[in-house]
N, C-alpha and C positions, 0 to 999 in steps of 0.2 A: 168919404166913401170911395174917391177915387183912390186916393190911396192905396189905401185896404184891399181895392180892386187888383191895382200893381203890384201888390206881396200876396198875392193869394195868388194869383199866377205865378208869381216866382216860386212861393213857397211849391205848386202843384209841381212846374217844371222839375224844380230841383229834386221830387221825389222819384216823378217817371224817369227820369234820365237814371236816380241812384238807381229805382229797379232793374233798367235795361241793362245796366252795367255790369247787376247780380244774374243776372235771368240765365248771360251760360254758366256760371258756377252751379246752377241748380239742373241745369239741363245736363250738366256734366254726370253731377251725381248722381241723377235718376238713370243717364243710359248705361251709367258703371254699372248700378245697382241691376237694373235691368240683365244685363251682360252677364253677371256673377249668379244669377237667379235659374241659368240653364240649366239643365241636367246634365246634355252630353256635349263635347265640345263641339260637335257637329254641330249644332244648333245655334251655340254662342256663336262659331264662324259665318254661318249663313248670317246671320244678324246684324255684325260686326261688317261685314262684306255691302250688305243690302244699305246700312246707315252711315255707311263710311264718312259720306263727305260732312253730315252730319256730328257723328262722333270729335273728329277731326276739328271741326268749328268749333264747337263747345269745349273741348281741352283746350284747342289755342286762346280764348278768350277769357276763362274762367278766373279765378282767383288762384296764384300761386301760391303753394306752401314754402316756406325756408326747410333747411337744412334740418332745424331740429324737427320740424311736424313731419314731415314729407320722410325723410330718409333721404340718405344720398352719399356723395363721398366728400373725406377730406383728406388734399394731398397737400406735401410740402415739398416743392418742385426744384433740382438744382443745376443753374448753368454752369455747364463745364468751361470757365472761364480761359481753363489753360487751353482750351481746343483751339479756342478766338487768339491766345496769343501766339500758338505753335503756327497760325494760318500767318500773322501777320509777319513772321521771322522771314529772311531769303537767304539766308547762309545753313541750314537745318544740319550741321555734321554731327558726327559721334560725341561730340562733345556735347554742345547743345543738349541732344538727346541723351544727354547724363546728366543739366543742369535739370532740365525739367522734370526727371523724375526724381529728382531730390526734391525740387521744390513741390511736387504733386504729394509728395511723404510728409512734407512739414504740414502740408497745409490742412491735412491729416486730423494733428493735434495743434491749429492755431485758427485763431479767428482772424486774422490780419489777412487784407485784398492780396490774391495772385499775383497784382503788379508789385505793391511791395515785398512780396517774399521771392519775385522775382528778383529784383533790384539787391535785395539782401545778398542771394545765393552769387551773383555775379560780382560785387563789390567783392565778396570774402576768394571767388579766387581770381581777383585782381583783372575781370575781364568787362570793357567798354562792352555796353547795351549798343551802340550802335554797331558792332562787330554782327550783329544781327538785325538789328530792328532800324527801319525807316535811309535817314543818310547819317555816312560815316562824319559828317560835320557837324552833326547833335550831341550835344551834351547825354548825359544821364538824365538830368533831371529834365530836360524837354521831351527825351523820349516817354521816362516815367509819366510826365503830365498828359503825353499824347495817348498810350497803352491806358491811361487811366481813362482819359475821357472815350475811348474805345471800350472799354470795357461797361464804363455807366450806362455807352447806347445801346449796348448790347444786352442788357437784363430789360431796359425800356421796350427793346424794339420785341424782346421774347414775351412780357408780359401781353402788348398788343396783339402780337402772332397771335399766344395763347389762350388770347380774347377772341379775336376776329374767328378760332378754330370751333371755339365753342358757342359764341352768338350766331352760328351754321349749323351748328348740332342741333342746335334748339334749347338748351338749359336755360331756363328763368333763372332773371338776375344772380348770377352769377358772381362770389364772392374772390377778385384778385387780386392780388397784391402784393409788392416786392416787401425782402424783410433781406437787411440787410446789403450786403453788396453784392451773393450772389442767389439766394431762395425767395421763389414767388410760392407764396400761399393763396391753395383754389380750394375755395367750396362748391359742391354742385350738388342740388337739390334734387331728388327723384330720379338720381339717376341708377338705372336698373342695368342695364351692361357694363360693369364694371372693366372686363377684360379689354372693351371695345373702347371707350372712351382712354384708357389706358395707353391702348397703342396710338390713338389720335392724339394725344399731348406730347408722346417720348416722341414720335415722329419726324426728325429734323427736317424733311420732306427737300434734302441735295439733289435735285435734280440735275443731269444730264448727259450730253449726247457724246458716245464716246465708239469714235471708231471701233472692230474690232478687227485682229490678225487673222492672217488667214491658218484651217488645221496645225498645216504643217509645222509653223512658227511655233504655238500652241504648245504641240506635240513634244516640241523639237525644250521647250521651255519647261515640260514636267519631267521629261527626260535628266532635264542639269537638275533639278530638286527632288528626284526620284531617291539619291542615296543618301540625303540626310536623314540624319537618325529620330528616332519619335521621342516624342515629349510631352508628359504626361497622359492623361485618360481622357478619352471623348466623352464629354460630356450625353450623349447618349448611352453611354456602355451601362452603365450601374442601371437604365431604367428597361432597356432594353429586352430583360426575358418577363416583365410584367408588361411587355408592351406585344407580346406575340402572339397571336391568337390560342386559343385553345387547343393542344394536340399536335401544334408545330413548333418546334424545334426552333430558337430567337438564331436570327444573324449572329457572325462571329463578330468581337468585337473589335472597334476600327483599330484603337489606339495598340502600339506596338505590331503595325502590319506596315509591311513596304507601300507606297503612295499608287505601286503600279499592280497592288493586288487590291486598291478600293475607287479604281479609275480605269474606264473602259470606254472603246469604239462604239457604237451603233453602227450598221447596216450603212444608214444615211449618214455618217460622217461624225453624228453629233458625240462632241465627249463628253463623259457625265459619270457621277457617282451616284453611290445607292442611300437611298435616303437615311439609314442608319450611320452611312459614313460620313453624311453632310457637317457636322457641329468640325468635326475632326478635320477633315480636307480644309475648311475654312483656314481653322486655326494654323494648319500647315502654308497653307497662303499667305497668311497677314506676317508670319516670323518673319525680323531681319535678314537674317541666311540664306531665305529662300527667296526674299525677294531680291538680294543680293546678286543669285543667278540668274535672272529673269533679264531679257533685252529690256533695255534702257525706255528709260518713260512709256513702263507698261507693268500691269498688273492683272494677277487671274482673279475672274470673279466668276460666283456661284450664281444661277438662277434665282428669282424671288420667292417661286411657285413650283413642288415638282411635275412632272410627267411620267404618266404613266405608259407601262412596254403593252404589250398585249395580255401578256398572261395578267396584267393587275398590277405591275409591283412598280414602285416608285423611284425614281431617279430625279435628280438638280444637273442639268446641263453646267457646261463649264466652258467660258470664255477669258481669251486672252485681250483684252483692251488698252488700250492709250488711257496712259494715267493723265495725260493733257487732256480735258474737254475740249470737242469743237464750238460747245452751245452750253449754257448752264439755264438753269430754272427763272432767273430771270428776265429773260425774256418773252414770259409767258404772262400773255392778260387775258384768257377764258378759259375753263377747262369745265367739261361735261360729261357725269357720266351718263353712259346709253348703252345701246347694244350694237354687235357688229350686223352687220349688210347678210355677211356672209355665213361667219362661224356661230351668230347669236347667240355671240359667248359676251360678259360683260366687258367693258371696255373702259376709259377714258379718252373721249378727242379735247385737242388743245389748241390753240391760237394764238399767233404769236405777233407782238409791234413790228415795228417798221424799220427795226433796227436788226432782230431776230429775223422776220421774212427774208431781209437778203442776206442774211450770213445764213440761213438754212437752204435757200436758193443753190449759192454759192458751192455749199456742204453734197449736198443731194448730187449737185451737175458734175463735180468734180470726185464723186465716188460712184458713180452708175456701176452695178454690178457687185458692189462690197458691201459688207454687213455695216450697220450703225446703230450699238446699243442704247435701248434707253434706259440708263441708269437712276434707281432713286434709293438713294442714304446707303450705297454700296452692292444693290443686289441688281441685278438686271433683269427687267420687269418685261422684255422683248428685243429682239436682236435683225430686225427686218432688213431684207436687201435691199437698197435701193435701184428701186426699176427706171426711174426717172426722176429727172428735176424738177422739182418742187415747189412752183413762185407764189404759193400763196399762205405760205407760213403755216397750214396743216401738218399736227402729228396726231398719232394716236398711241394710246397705253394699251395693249393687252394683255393677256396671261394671266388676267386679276380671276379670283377664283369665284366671288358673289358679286351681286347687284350692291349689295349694304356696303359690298368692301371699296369697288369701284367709288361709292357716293362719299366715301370716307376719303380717297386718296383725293377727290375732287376739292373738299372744304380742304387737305391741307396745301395744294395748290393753287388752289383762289387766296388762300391766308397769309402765301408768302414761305421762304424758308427760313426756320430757325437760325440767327446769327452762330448757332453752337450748342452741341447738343445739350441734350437737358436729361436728367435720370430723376425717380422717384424716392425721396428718404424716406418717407413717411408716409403713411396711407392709413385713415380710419374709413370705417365705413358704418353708419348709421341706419339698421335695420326699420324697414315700415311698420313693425311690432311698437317698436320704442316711440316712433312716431306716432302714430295711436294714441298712445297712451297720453304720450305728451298733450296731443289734441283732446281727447277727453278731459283732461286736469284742467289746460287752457279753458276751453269751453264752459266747463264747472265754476270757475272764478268768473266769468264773465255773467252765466246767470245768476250767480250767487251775490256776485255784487251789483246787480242790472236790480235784481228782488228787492235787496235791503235796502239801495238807495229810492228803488217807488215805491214802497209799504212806508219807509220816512216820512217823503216827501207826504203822499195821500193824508197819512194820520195827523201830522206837524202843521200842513196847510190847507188841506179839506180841497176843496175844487181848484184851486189854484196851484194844486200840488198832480194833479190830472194831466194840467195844462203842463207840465213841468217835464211829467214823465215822457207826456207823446211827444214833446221836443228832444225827449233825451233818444227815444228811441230812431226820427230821423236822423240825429246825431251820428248816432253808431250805422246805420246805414248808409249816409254820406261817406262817412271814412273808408267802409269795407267794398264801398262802388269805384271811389279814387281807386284804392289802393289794384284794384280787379282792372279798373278800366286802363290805367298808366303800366299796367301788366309788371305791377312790384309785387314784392313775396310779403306773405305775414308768415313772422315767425314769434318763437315763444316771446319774445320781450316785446315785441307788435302787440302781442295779445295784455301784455303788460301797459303798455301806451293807449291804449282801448279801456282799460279799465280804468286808468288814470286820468281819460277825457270824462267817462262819468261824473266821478267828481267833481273836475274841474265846470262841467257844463251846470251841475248840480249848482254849484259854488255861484255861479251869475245867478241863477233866480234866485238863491238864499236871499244876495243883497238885495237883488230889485224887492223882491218880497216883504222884506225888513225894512226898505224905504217906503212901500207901500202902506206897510202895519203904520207904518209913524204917523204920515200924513192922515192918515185913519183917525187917530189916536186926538188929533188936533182939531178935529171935527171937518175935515172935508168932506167933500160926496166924492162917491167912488170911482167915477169916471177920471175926475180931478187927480185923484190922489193917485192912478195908475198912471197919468201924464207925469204926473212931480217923481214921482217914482223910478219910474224906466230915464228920466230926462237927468236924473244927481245922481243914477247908479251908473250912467253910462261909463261915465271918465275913470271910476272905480275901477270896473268891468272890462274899459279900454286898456287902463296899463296894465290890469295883469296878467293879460293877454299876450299884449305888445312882449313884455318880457319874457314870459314861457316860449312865445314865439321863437327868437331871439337865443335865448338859451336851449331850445330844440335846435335849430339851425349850427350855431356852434359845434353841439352833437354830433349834426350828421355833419359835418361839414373837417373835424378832426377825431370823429369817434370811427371806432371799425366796427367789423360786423355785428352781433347782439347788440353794441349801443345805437351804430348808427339807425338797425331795425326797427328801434324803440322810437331813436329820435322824428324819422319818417312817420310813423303814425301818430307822435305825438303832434307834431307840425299839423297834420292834417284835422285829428282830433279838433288841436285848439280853434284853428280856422271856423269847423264846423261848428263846435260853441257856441261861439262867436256869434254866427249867425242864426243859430237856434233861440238863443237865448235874449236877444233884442227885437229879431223880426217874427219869428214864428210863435211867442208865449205870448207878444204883445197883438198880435191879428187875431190869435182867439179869443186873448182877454176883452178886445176892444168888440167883440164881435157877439159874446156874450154877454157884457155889459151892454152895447144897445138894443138886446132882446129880452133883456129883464132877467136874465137866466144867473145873474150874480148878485152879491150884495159884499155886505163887509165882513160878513160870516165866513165867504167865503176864501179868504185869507187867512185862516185859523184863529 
């Protein structure tokens, strides 16, 4: 009786805790439902406003959907491998700068690593890799081997990045992983800003602090690239008269216009073009030629964000800065977005180690009175004077346009910078329509095979087929409170591994039942015969457990997404069996039988 005492408590425990575990999935969907049930969105706001913190607990806690039920996106993400080898070169001449874009061409139409179609292209025109790469007293092949393991860390360290960026976003489990030597594959479940999450992964997030010239210099530097001739079309022109309000007349367009008819003074000093001319001024920036004439270790860059004149209209200021940084992004370990003191315009402040503190010290004391851009992935995101020296490793980001966008630039600054950028090949996106559906179908098989196998069991074993089912149904809510509570996703093939523990949990009482019927059969009493019973079905029961186990872990352990999904709830499934089906059939049986409430009928 003590016993029985100890698994009845267990058994109680383990069902309160499965419910607590479901209770916000259900809290979820009733304040969704609730939410969706307003009339005017006045309403649902006031609502949504008043239960926030609520709403908010019950989503974070709930049961996640995967990819297929939920909707979300899939991208196949690719490091630009040659960027990491163009950094690691220190000789960069014209030549160079022709090996690489041959070998960016080949690599086009070839699956073979960067480093070897590097190594290929210089071999053919007879030219040593260390004429660039590392020391002139390496071989080929040691540089080849060094460029390579440079390269492996660098799809490693972006995968992480691109982890660390998104377990900050908030997407449940989150499906990454490299494929090949340069494309990581991500799934993201439920996610509904597509555009946003978009800019948060291409995001190489280069920070840093970069002196800038003064006007004149500036000035003096669009003047020498003023008469070089145009090439090609601004990528705004063709969008440009759908883009102009109603009844006014579009901007002229940039491309085939002198530099000094879409680049002007302000009042205050500041130089700047007009927003339509932005795509176009850039591209005239980045050309060989022009940077060509530019004073040495400096480069013009465009704003991140424009500004607006009085009358309304839009301009991108324009800076001349030191292509050397004084400070780069790593040495930043906080960053916060908030609001300013002043302008209570969004912001980001930053905090810097001990290493950074006095080299920004240093920076600050020794430029009092001169601009210092904070550049990130080539735009300039604010250009502050320094008023004073600066000992406590304080910066601040401004000119961000929203709170959301500040909070974005914060997770890719907390996450580190991309070892080289990254661009998008692919992209699906999975509508919440299809997800639906898919959950409906899912669900369908779950009660359809939940019905056929307790209408079996009941008819095949009469009361002892009762006891069968209400094990099976803690079963399935054991699995779906893990699954909620360790905050994993079910997805369609989860929903598969859920069906597959019915049976299997089915499958243990069959035997114990069948060993019961026997001993039955032999003339024992019944109490007897459920002891011999559950005691010779065990080891049965045990290994085929132990091995489904086993070969679920395998699963998740070298299967990817859809299997791994499957393999996870099988694992848990069988677990739960497990335990249904030895302690929880055998405390009611035993509990029934000392109340007289069974006999040998009731075995079918």
């Amino acid at each position: 009786m003590k016993n029985n005492r100890f698994k009845l408590i267990l058994i109680a425990v383990v069902a309160l805790v499965s419910v607590w575990s479901i209770w916000p999935t259900y809290r979820d969907q009733e304040l969704s439902r609730k939410l969706s049930s307003f009339h005017t969105s006045e309403d649902s706001l006031k609502f949504a406003i008043d239960h926030r913190a609520e709403i908010e607990q019950a989503r974070d806690k709930s049961l996640k959907l995967g990819l297929d039920l939920r909707g979300g996106m899939h991208l196949v993400m690719e490091v630009d491998l040659f960027d990491l080898i163009e950094q690691k070169a220190w000789n960069k001449d014209a030549r160079f700068q022709q090996i690489m874009a041959s070998v960016r061409s080949s690599a086009a139409t070839s699956g073979d690593s960067p480093v070897e179609l590097l190594a290929a292209e210089f071999r053919k025109q007879n030219i040593p890799l260390s004429r660039y790469f590392y020391d002139i007293r390496n071989s080929d092949r040691e540089i080849v081997d060094k460029l390579n393991k440079e390269s492996q860390d660098a799809l490693v360290r972006a995968k992480e990045i691109i982890r660390n960026r998104i377990d900050q976003y908030g997407v449940a489990e989150p499906l990454i992983q490299t494929q090949g030597a340069r494309r990581i594959i991500i799934e993201l479940s439920g996610v509904t800003d597509e555009t946003r999450v978009r800019k948060l992964l291409k995001g190489t997030a280069k920070l840093e602090f970069r002196l800038v010239k003064e006007r004149e210099s500036m000035l003096r530097a669009i003047d020498a690239i003023n008469a070089i001739p145009a090439q090609g079309q601004a990528p705004a022109d063709s969008a440009m008269a759908a883009a102009a309000p109603a009844g006014q007349a579009p901007a002229a367009p940039a491309s085939g216009r002198k530099l000094s008819e879409l680049i002007g003074v302000m009042p205050n000093g500041v130089v700047f073009t007009p927003e339509y001319a932005r795509d176009y001024v850039a591209s005239v920036f980045k050309r060989e030629d022009a940077q060509a004439r530019l004073p040495q270790d400096t480069e013009l860059l465009l704003a991140a964000k424009p500004e607006k004149t009085e009358k309304g209209e839009k301009y991108y200021p324009i800076y001349l800065v030191k292509k050397s940084p004084e400070l780069t992004g790593g040495v930043i370990t906080e960053a916060k977005a908030t609001f300013g003191t002043q302008t209570v315009q969004p912001e980001v402040s930053m905090s810097m180690n001990d290493e950074g503190t006095s080299k920004w010290a240093r920076i600050t004391g020794a430029n009092i009175g001169k601009q210092v851009a904070i550049v990130l992935d080539g735009a300039v995101y604010s250009a502050p004077v320094v008023q004073s020296r600066i000992p406590n490793g304080n910066s601040v980001i401004n000119g961000i346009g929203s709170l959301e966008e500040a909070k974005d630039l914060e997770i890719i600054l907390k996450a580190g910078a991309l070892p080289a950028p990254v661009r998008i090949l692919e992209e699906r996106t999975v509508g919440p329509s299809l997800g639906s559906d898919y959950i409906h179908a899912g669900l369908m098989s779950m009660i359809w095979g939940f019905a056929a196998v307790a209408v079996f069991m009941i008819v095949y074993y009469n009361k002892a087929g009762i006891a069968a089912d209400i094990a099976l149904v803690l079963n399935i809510l054991v699995v779906i409170s893990v699954l909620a509570g360790f905050k994993a996703s079910l997805s369609l093939p989860g929903i598969a591994g859920i069906v597959l523990t019915m049976g299997m949990a089915v499958d243990a009482n069959v035997l114990i039942y069948e060993r019961i019927r026997e001993e039955l059969a032999e003339g024992k009493l019944l109490k007897s015969a459920v002891d011999t019973g559950y005691s010779r079905a065990f080891s049965s029961i045990l290994d085929s457990h132990v091995t489904t186990l086993a070969a679920a872990f395998l699963l998740s352990q070298f299967g990817v997404g859809p299997v791994q999904g499957f393999a996870v709830t099988l694992m848990i499934g069988t677990g739960a069996s497990l335990f249904t089906a030895i302690v929880v059939t055998r405390v009611i049986f035993e509990m029934l039988v000392g109340r007289g409430f069974m006999d040998e009928k009731s075995f079918g």
